[in-house]
VOGU-3710 file (C-alpha; in Angstrom, 3 decimals, decimal comma):
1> xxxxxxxxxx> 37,762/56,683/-29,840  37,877/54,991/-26,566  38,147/58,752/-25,078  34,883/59,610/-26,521  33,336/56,614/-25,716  34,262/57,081/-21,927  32,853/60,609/-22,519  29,710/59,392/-23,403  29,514/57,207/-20,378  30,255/53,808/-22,326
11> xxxxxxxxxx> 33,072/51,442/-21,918  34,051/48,935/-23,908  32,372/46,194/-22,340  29,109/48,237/-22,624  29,938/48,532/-26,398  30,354/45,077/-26,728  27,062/44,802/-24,605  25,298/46,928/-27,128  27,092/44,977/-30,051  25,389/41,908/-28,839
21> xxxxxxxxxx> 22,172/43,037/-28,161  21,816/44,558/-31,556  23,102/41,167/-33,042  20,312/39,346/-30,844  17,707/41,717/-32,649  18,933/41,210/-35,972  18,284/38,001/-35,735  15,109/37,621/-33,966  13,803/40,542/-36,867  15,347/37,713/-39,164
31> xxxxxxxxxx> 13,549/34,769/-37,567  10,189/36,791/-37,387  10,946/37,600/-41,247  11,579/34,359/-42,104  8,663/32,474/-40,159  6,012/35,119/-41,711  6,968/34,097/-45,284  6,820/30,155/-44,146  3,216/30,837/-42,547  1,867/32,560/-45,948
41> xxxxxxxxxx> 2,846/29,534/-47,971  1,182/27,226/-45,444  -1,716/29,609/-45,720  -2,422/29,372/-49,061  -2,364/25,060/-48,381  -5,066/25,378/-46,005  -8,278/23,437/-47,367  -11,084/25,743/-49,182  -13,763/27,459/-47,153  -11,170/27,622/-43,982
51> xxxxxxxxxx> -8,023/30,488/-44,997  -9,750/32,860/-42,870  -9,987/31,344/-39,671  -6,290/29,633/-39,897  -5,072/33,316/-41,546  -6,655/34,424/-37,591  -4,754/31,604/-35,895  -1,785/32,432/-37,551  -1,536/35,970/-36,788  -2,147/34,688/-33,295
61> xxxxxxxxxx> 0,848/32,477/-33,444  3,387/35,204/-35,281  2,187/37,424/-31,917  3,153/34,060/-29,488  6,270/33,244/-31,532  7,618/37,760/-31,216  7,013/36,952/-27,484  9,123/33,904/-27,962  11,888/35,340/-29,128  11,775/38,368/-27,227
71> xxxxxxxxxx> 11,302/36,843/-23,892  13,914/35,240/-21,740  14,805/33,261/-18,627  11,655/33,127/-15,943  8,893/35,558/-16,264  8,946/36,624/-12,285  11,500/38,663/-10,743  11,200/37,165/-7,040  11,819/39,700/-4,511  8,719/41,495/-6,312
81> xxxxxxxxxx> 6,132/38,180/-5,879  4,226/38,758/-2,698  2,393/35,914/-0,617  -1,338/36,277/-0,455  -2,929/36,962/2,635  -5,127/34,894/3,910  -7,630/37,088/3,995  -7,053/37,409/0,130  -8,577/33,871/-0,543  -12,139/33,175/0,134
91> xxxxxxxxxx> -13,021/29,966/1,565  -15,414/28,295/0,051  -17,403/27,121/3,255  -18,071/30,805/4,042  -19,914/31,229/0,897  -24,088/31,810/0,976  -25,992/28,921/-0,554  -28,541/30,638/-3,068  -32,569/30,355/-2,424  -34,447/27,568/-3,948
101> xxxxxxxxxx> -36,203/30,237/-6,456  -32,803/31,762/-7,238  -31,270/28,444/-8,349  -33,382/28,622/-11,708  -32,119/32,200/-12,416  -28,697/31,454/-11,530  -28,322/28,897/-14,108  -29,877/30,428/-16,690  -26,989/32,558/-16,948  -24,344/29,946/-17,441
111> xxxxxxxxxx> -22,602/28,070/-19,740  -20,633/25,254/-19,094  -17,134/24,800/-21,151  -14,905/21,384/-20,958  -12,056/21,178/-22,430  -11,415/18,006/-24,696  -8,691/18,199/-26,755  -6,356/15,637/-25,475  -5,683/12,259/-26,558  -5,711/8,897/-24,443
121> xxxxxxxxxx> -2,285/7,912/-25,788  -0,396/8,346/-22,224  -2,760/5,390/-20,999  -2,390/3,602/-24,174  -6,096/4,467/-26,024  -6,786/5,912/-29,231  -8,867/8,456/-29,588  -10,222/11,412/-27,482  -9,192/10,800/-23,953  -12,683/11,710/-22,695
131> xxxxxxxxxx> -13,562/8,066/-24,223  -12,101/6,316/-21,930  -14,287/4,426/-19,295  -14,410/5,602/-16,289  -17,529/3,627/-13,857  -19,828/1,040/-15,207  -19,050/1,542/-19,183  -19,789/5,056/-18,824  -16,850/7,344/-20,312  -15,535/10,832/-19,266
141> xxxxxxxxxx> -17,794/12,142/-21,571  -21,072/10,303/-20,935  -20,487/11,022/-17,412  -19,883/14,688/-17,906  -23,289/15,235/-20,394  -24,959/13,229/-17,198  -24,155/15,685/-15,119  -25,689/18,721/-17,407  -29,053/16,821/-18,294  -29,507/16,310/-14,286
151> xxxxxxxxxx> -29,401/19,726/-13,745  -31,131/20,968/-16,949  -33,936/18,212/-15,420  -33,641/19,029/-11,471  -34,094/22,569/-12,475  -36,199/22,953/-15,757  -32,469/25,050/-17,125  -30,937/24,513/-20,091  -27,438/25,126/-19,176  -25,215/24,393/-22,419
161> xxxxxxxxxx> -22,244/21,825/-22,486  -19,949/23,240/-24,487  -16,592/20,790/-25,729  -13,051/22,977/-26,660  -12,107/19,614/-29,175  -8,245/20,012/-31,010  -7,944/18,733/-34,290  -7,004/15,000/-33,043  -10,354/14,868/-31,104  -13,077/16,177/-32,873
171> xxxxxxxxxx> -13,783/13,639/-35,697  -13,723/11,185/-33,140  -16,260/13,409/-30,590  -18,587/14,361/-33,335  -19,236/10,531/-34,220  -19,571/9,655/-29,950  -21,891/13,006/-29,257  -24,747/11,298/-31,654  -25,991/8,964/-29,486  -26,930/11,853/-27,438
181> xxxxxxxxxx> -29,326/13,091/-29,858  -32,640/12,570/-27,177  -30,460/13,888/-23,771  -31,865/17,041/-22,716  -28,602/18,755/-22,785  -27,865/21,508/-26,057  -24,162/20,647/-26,887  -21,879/23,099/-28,758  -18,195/22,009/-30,207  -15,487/24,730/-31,133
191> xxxxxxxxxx> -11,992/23,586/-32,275  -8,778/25,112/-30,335  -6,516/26,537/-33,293  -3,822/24,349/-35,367  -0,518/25,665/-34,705  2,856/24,754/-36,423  5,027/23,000/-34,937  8,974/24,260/-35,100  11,817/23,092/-35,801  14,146/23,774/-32,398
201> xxxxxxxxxx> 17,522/24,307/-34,441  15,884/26,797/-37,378  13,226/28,314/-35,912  11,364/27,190/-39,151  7,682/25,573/-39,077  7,902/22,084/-39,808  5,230/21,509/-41,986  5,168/22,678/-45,547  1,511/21,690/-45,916  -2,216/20,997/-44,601
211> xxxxxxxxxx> -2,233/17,366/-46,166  -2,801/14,886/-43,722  0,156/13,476/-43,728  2,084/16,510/-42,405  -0,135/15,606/-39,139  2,735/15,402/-36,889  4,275/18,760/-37,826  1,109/20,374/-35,996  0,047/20,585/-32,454  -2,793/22,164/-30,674
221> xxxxxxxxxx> -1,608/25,382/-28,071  -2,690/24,662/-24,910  -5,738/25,425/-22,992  -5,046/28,855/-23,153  -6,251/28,933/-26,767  -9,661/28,925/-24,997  -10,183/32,706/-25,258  -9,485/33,241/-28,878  -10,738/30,049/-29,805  -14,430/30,480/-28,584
231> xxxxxxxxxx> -14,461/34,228/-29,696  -13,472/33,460/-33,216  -15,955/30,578/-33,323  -19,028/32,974/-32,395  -20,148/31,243/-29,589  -18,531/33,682/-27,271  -21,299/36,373/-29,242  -24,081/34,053/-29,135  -23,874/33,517/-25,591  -23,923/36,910/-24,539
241> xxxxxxxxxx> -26,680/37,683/-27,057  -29,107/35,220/-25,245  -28,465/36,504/-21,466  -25,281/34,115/-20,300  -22,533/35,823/-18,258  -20,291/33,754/-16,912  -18,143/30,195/-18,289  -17,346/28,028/-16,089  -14,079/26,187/-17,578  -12,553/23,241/-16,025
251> xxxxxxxxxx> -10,549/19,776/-17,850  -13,038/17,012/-19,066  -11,157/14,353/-17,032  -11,342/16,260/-14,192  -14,440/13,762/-11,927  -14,446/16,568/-9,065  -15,527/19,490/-11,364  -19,126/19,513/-10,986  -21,532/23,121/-11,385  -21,546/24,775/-7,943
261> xxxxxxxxxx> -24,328/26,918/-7,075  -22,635/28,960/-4,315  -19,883/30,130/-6,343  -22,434/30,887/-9,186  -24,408/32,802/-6,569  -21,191/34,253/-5,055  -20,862/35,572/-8,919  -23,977/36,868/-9,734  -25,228/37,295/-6,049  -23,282/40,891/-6,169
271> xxxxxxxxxx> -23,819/44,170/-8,451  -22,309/43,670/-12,022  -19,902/46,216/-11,027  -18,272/45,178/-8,287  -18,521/41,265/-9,196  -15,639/39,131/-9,466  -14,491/38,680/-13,308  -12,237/35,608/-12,953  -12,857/33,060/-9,912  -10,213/30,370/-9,573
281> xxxxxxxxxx> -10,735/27,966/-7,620  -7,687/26,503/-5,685  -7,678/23,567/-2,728  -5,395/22,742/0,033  -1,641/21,723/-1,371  -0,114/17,905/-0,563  3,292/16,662/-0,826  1,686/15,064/-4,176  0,997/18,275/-5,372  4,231/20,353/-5,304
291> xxxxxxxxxx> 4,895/21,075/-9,155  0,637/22,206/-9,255  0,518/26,068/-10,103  -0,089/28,965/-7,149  -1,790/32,722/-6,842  0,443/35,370/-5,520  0,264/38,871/-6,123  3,043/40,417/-8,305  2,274/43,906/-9,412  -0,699/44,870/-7,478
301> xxxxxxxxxx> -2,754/41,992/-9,480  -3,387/38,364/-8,570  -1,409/35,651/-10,816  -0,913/32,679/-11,634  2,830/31,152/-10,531  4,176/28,146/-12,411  7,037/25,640/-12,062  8,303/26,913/-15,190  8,329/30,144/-14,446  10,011/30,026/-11,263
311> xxxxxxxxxx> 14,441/30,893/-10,951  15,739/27,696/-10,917  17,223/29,056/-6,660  13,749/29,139/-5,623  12,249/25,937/-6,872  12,808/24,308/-3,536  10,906/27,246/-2,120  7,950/27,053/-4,666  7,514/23,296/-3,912  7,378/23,980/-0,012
321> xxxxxxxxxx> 4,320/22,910/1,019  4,560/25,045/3,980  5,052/28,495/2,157  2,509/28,122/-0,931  -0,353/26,531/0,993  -2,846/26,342/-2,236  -2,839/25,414/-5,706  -5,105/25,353/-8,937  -7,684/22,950/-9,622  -7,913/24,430/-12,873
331> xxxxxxxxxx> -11,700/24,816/-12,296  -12,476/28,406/-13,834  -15,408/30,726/-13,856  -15,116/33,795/-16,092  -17,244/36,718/-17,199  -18,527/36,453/-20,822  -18,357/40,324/-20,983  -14,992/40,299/-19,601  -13,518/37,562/-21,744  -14,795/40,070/-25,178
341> xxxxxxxxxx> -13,882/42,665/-23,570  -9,966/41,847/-22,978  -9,795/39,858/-26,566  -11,098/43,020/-28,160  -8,771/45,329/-26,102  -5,294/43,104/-26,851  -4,653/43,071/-23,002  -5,444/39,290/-22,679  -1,859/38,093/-21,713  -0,486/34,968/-20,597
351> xxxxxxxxxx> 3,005/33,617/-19,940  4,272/31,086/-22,965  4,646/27,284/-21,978  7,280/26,203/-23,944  6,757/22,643/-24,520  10,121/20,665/-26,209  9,156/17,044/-28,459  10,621/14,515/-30,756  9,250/13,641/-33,617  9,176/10,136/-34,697
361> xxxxxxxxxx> 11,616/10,891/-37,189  14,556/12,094/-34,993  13,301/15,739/-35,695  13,800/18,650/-31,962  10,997/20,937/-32,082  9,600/23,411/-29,741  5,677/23,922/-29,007  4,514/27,221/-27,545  1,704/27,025/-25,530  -0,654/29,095/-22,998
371> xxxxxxxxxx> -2,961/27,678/-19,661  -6,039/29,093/-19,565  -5,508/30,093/-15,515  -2,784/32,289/-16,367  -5,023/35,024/-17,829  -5,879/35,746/-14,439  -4,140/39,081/-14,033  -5,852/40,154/-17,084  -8,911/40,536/-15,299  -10,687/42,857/-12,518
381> xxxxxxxxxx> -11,280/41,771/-9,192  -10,029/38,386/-9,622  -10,181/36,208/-6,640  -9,576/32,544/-5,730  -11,375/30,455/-3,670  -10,484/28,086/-1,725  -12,721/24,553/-2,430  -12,358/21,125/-1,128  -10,192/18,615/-2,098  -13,402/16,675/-3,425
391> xxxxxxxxxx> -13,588/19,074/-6,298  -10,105/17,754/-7,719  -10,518/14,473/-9,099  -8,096/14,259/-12,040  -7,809/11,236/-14,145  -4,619/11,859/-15,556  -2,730/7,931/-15,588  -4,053/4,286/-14,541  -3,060/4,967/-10,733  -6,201/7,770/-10,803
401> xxxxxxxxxx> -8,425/5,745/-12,941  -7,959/2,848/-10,189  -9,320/5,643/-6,801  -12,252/7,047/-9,246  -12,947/3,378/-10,230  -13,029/1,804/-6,639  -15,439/1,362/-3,781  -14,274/5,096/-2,343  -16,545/6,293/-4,742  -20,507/6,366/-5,651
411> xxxxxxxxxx> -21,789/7,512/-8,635  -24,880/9,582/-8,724  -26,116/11,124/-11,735  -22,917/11,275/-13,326  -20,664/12,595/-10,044  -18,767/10,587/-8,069  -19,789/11,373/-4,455  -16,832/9,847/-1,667  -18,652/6,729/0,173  -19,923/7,804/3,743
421> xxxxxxxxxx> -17,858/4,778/4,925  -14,565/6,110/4,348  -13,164/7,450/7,514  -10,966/10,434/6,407  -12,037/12,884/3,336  -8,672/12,706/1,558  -7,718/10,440/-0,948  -5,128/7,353/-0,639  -1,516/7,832/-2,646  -1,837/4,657/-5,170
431> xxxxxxxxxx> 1,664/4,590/-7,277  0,958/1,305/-9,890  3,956/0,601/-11,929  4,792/0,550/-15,342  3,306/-2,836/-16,293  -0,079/-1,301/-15,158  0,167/1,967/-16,850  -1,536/1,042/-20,539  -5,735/0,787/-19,256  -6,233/-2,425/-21,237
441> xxxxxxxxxx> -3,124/-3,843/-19,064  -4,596/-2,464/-15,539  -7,833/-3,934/-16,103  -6,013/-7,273/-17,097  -4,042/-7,665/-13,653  -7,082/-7,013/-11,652  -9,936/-9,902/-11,540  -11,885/-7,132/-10,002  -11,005/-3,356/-7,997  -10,547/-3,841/-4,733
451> xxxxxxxxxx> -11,577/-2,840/-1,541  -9,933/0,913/-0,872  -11,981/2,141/1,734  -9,216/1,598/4,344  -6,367/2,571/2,740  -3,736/5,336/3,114  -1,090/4,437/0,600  -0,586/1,753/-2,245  2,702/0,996/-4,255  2,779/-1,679/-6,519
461> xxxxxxxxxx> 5,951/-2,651/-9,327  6,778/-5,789/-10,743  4,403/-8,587/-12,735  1,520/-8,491/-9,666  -2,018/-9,407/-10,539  -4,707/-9,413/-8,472  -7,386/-11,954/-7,846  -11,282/-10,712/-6,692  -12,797/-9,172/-3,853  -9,406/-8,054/-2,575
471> xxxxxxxxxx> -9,135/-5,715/0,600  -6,306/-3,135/0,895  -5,801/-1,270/3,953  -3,243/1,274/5,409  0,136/1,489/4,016  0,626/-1,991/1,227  3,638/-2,016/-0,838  4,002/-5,287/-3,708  6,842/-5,407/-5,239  7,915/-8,302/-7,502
481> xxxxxxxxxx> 11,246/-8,317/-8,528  12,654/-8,712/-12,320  12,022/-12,158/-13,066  9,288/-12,312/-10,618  5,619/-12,733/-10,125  3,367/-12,144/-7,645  -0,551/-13,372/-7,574  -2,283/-12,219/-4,902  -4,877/-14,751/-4,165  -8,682/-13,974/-4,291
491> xxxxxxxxxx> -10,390/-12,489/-1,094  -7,122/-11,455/0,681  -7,012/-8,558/2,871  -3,320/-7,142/2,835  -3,305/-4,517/5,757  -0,141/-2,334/6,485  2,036/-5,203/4,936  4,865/-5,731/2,690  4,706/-8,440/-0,109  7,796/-8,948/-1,973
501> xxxxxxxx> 9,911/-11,983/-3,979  7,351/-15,136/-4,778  4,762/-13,873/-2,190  6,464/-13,165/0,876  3,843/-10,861/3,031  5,647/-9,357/5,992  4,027/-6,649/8,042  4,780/-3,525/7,262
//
């Protein structure tokens, strides 16, 4: 036998090669099996009036779940990633404003999606994140419909806000977007699709129901979802129907992600031809912003490179600020034709996040998810462009919400706009500690926010509170040890110092 198999060009470790990969298709054909029969019997749970649309989302997730199993390790082969030249980026300051009599044309043509299906839970709310207040009792939300009506106003538009909510935020969004009701802004809502969550060590979905209180066996996908989501809603249709061609998609929390007229001209400035289908635009990468996502070109298209999708002997190299200059904002502008276009052809694709959790109950499960940038490739003449840092603003913990709340910032009809009396356009690195990361604590240990407009860098740990009309400048770094407190008195000014044990303040 072994004589034949030599023959035949095999050996016996390629038999036992072959022996294991048919094993390892066995039983991913099992697991596909077996999921498939667990998803009908959830179907038939789902509430009355909705088995078609989850039937859609789950036929959606068996495709993500096939990929799953079929797809291993990282998702770029290395030595075939090119760097982009830098030709290949556009800078944003090169960019034509449009005409005054364009403007009204230009936005005509847009629609305006946020995405709003995360919770506030990481900073210790309940509820949609986008509740949270940000400036003067105005939330994420009010601030973001602010933005719309003065434009819709400024302009005599009426450029739609349109929310992605997830199933934990919309009953909470529908009751806040009421008191809207005489804004001159037409709001739409769409729900990102329910997905299963699954068990890590049977590959089984963990919920054997739609009752409520199988809530934590579900999860919603990612922002990816966004493309099937808003086509199977029929917005995507009723867009298109009434003259809109591009999106432009960016996170609700993000306070830098304003409409911008040159790119919109930049998009629709140019034949319908030869315009760009997918604009991403990316800013300037920091030593704070090593782990943020990066275009390179890998097969002759532009893409999207993660962390995760990076071999684990080039993460050091990914991370180099040096070598990947750029990163994504995660401020998108897409082509309504397009987007149909590649949902309708099957060749939207995007690399699967795969997002490990424990459930209150002990329970390992695995969530697959998608980002919305990574579609990238699956468009024509993608391009990124390269914006300023003032159009990434993230809110993401209490250390963000502390910049966006302070004196570096104005607010003007519902954008923050960095004060003229700040010396240096980029933002100070603020690192609060845990005892500040819950909002309602933050706001407790500060009497008011203080003076920033000098300041480079900020670290604070320990039990520190802060009295009023406080001035920061430079480098300041509090820390009070365990056991220890630290009030820093009303109206000090702590520049380039060091304040440590029962308020010791040594310069720094």
């Amino acid at each position: 036998m072994d004589a034949h198999l030599n023959k035949a060009g095999l050996s016996k470790g390629h038999r036992r090669t072959t022996s294991d990969i048919e094993f390892r298709d066995a039983m991913r054909k099992d697991a596909q099996s077996a999921l498939n029969k667990e998803l009908s019997k959830l179907l038939m749970t789902s509430p009355e009036g909705m088995q078609q649309r989850v039937k859609k989302e789950f036929e959606e997730f068996e495709n993500l779940f096939g990929r799953f199993l079929r797809e291993s390790g990282p998702s770029v082969e290395w030595d075939k990633m090119k760097l982009l030249a830098p030709e290949s980026i556009k800078k944003y300051n090169h960019l034509p404003s449009p005409g005054t009599k364009d403007m009204k044309d230009l936005l005509n043509q847009l629609v305006v999606i946020k995405l709003n299906g995360g919770l506030g839970t990481s900073m210790g709310c309940t509820g949609p994140k986008s509740a949270i207040q940000v400036r003067n009792e105005l939330t994420f939300l009010d601030l973001n419909v602010q933005q719309i009506e003065h434009l819709n106003k400024m302009y005599d538009v009426d450029v739609p806000l349109v929310l992605m909510n997830s199933f934990n935020t919309d009953e909470d969004t529908q009751k806040i977007l009421r008191k809207y009701s005489q804004i001159k802004v037409s709001i739409f809502t769409f729900n990102q699709s329910r997905y299963p969550r699954i068990n890590r060590d049977t590959l089984m979905p963990v919920p054997l129901s739609f009752s409520e209180e199988t809530l934590e066996g579900w999860y919603p996908p990612g922002h990816g979802d966004v493309y099937y989501s808003f086509y199977n809603s029929g917005l995507l249709d009723k867009f298109i129907s009434e003259g809109k061609k591009y999106i432009f998609v960016s996170n609700i929390d993000n306070m830098g992600a304003t409409v911008d007229l040159n790119i919109l001209n930049f998009l629709l400035g140019t034949q319908e031809s030869t315009a760009s289908e997918f604009v991403m635009e990316v800013t300037d990468k920091t030593r704070a912003d090593v782990k943020g996502g990066t275009l390179i070109e890998y097969d002759g298209k532009l893409r999207l490179l993660e962390l995760a999708q990076v071999p684990s002997d080039h993460v050091d190299e990914f991370k180099s600020v040096s070598k990947f200059k750029i990163f994504n904002t995660n401020n998108l502008w897409i082509s309504l034709a397009a987007m149909k276009r590649v949902i309708l052809d099957e060749t939207l694709h995007m690399e699967i996040i795969l997002n490990p959790k424990t459930l209150d109950n002990g329970m390992n499960v695995i969530q697959l998810e998608t980002a919305v940038g990574a579609a990238i490739k699956s468009f024509d003449r993608a391009v990124g462009i390269n914006v300023p840092r003032s159009r990434f603003l993230p809110v993401k913990t209490t250390s963000d919400l502390l910049i966006v709340m302070s004196n570096l910032y104005a607010l003007k009809t519902g954008a923050l706009e960095m004060s003229p009396k700040r010396s240096f356009p980029t933002v100070p690195l603020v690192k609060l500690g845990h005892q500040f990361s819950k909002v309602k604590d933050f706001l407790h240990r500060f009497a008011s926010i203080p003076d920033l407009l000098e300041l480079d860098h900020l670290t604070v740990a320990g039990d520190v509170n802060f009295g009023k009309n406080v001035s920061l400048r430079g480098t300041v770094i509090i820390i009070a040890n365990h056991g220890e407190k630290i009030d820093i008195p009303m109206g000090s000014i702590l520049e380039n110092k060091i304040v440590s044990g029962n308020l010791r303040i040594l310069d720094h």
